[in-house]
NUNU-127665 format. One record per residue: chain; residue number from 1; residue in three letters; x, y, z of N, C-alpha, C, O in turn. Coordinates in steps of 0.02 Angstrom, whole numbers. Example, Ala and Ser with C-alpha at 12.3 -4.5 7.8 and 13.67 -1.06 7.14 Angstrom:
<sites>
{mol = A	seq = 1	type = Ala	n.c1 = 660	n.c2 = -284	n.c3 = 390	ca.c1 = 615	ca.c2 = -225	ca.c3 = 390	c.c1 = 660	c.c2 = -165	c.c3 = 390	o.c1 = 712	o.c2 = -166	o.c3 = 423}
{mol = A	seq = 2	type = Ser	n.c1 = 642	n.c2 = -112	n.c3 = 354	ca.c1 = 684	ca.c2 = -53	ca.c3 = 357	c.c1 = 645	c.c2 = 2	c.c3 = 394	o.c1 = 670	o.c2 = 57	o.c3 = 402}
</sites>
This chain:
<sites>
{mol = A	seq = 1	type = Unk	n.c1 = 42	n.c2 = -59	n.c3 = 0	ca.c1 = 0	ca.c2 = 0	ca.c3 = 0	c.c1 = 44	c.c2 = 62	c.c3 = 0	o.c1 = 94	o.c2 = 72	o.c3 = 35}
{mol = A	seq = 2	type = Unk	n.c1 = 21	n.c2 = 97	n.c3 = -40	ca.c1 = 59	ca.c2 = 163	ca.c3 = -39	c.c1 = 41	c.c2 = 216	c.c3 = 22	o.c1 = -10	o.c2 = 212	o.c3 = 56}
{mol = A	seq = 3	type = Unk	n.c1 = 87	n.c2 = 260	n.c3 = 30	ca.c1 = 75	ca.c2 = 298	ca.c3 = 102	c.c1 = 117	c.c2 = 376	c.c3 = 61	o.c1 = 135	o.c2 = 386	o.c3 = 4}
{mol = A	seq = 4	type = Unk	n.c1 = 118	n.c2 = 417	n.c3 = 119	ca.c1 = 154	ca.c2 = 491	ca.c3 = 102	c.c1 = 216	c.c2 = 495	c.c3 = 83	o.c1 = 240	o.c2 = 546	o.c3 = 59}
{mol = A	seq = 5	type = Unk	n.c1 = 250	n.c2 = 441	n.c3 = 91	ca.c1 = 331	ca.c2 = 416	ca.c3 = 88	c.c1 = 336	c.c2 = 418	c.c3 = 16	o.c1 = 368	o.c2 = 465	o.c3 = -8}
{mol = A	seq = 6	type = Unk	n.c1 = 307	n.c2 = 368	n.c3 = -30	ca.c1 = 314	ca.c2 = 350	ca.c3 = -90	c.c1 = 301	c.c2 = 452	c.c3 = -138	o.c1 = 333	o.c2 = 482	o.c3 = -181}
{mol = A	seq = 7	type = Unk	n.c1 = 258	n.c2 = 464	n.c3 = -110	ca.c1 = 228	ca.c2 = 526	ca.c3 = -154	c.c1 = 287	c.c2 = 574	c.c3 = -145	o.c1 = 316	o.c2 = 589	o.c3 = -92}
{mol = A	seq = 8	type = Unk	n.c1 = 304	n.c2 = 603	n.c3 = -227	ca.c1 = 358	ca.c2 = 645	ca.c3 = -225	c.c1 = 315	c.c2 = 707	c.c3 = -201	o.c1 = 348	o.c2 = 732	o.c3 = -156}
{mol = A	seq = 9	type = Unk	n.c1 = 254	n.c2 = 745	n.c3 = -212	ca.c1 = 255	ca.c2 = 804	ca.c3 = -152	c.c1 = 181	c.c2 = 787	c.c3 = -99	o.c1 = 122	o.c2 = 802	o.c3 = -108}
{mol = A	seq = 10	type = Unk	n.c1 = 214	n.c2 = 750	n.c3 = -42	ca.c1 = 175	ca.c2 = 733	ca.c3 = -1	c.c1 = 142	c.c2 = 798	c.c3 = 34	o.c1 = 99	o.c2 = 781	o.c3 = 75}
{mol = A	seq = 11	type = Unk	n.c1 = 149	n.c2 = 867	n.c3 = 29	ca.c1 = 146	ca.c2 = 912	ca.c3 = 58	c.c1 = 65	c.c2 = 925	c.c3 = 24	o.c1 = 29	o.c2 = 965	o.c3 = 53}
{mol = A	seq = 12	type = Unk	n.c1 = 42	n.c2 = 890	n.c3 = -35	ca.c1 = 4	ca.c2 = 946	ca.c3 = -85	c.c1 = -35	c.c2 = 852	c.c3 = -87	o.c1 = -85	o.c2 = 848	o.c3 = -122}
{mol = A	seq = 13	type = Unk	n.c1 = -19	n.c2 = 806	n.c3 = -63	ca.c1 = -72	ca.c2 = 755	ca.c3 = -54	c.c1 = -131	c.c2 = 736	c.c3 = -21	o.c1 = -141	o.c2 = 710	o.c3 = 34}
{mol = A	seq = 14	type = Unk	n.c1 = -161	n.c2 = 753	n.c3 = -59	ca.c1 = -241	ca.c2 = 760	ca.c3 = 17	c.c1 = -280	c.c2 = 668	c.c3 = 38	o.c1 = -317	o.c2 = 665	o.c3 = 87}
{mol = A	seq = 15	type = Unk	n.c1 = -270	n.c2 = 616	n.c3 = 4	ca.c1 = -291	ca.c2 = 553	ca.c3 = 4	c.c1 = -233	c.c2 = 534	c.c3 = -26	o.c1 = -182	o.c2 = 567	o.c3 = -16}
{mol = A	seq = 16	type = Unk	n.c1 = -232	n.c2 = 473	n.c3 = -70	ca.c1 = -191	ca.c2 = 435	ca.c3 = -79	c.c1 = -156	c.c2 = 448	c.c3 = -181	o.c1 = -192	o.c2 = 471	o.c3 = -225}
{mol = A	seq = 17	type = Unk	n.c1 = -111	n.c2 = 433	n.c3 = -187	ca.c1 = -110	ca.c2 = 461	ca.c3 = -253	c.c1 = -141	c.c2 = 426	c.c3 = -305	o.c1 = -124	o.c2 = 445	o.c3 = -361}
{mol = A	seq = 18	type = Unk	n.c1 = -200	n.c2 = 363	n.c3 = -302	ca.c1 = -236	ca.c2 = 336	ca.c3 = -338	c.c1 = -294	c.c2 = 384	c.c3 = -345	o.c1 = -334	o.c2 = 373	o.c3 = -390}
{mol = A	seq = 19	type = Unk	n.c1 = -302	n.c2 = 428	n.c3 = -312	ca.c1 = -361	ca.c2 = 467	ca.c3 = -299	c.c1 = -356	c.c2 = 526	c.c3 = -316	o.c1 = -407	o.c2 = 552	o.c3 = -340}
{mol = A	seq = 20	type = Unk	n.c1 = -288	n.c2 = 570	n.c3 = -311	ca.c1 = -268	ca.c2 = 619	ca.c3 = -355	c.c1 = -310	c.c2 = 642	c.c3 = -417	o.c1 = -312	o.c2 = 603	o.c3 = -465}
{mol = A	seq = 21	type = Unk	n.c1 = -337	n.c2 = 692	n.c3 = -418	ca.c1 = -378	ca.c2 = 735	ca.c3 = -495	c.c1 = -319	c.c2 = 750	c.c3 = -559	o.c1 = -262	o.c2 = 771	o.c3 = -550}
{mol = A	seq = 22	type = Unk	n.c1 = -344	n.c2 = 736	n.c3 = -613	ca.c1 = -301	ca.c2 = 775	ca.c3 = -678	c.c1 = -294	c.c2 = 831	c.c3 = -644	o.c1 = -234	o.c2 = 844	o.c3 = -639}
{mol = A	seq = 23	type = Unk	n.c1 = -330	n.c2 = 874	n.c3 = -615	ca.c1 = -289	ca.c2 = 959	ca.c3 = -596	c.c1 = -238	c.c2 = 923	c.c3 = -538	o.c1 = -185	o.c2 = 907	o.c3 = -564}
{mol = A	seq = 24	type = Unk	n.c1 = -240	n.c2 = 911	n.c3 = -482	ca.c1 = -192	ca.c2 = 893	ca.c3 = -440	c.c1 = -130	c.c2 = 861	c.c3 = -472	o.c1 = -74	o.c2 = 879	o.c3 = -452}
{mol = A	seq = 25	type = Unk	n.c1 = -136	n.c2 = 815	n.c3 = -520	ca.c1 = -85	ca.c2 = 789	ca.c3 = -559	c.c1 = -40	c.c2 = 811	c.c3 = -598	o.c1 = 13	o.c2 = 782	o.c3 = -610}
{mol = A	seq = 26	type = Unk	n.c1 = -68	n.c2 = 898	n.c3 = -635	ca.c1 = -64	ca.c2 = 942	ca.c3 = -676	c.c1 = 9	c.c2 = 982	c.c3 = -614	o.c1 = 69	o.c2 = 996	o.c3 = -620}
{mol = A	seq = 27	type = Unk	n.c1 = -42	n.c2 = 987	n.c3 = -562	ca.c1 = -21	ca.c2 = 1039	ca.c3 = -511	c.c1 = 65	c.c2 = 1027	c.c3 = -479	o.c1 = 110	o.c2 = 1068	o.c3 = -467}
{mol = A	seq = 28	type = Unk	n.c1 = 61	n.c2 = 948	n.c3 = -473	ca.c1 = 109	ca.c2 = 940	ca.c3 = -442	c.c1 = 178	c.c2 = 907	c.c3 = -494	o.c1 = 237	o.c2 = 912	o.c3 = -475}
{mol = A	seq = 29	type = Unk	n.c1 = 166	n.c2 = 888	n.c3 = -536	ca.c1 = 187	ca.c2 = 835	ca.c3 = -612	c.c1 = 199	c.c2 = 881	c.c3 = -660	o.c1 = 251	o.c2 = 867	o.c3 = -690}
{mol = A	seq = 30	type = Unk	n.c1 = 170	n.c2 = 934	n.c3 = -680	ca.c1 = 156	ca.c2 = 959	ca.c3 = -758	c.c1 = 127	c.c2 = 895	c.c3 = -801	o.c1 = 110	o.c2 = 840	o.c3 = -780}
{mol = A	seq = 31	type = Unk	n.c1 = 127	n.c2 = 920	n.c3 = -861	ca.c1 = 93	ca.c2 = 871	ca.c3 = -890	c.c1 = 111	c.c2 = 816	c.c3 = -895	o.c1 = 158	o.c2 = 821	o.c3 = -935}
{mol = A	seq = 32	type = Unk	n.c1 = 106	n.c2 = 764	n.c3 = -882	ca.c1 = 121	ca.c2 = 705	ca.c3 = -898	c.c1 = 57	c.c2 = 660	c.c3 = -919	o.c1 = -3	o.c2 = 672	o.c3 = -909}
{mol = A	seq = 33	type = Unk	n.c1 = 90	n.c2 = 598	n.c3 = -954	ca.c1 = 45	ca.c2 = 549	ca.c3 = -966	c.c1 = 8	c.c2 = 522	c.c3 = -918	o.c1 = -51	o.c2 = 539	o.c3 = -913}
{mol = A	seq = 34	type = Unk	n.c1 = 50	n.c2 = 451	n.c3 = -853	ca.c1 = 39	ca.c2 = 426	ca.c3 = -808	c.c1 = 74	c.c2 = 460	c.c3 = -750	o.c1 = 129	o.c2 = 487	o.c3 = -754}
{mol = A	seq = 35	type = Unk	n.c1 = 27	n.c2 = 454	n.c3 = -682	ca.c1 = 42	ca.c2 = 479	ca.c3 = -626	c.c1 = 106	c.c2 = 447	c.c3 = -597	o.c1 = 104	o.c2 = 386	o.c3 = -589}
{mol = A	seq = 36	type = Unk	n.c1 = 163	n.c2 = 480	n.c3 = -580	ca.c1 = 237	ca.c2 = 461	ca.c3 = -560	c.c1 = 227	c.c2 = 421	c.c3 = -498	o.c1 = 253	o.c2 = 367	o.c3 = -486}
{mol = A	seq = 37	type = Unk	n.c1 = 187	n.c2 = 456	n.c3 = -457	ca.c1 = 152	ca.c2 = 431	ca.c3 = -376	c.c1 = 114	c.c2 = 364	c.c3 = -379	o.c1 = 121	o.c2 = 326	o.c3 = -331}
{mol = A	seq = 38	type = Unk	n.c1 = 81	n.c2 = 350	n.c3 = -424	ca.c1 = 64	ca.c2 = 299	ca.c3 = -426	c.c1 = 92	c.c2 = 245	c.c3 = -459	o.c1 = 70	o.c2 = 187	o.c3 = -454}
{mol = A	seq = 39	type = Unk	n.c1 = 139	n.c2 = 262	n.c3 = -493	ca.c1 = 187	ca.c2 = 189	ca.c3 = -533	c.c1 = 226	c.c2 = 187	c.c3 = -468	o.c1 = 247	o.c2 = 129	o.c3 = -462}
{mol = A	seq = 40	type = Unk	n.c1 = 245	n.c2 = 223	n.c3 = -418	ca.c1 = 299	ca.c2 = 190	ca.c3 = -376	c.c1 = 217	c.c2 = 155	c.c3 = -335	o.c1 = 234	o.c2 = 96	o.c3 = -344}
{mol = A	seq = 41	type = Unk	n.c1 = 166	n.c2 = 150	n.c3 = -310	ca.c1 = 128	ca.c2 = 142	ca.c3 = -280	c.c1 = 110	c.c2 = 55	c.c3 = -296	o.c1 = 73	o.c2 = 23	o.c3 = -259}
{mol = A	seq = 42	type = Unk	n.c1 = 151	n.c2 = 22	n.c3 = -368	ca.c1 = 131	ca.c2 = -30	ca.c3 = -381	c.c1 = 139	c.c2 = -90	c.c3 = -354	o.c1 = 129	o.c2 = -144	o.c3 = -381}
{mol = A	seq = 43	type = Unk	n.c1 = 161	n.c2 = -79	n.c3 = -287	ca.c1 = 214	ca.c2 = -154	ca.c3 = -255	c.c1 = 144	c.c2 = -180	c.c3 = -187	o.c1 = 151	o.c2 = -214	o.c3 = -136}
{mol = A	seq = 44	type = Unk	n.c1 = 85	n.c2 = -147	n.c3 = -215	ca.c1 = 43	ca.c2 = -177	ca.c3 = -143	c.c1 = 0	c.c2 = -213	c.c3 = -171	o.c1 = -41	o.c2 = -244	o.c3 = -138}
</sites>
């Protein structure tokens, strides 16, 4: 399970980064394809 550890800005995470919005994703990422927070999130 992923936690605040894994998320590169845990500061600006309000739930978990599966749950993260395209704007929150936008916000913290710039644009990207797939969420960075959640590919490290894959080991649970």
């Amino acid at each position: 399970m992923c936690d605040r550890k894994c998320c590169q800005k845990p500061e600006e995470l309000v739930g978990e980064p599966k749950e993260c919005s395209p704007e929150q994703i936008r916000k913290c990422h710039g644009d990207v394809k797939e969420h960075p927070c959640e590919e490290q999130s894959n080991d649970d």
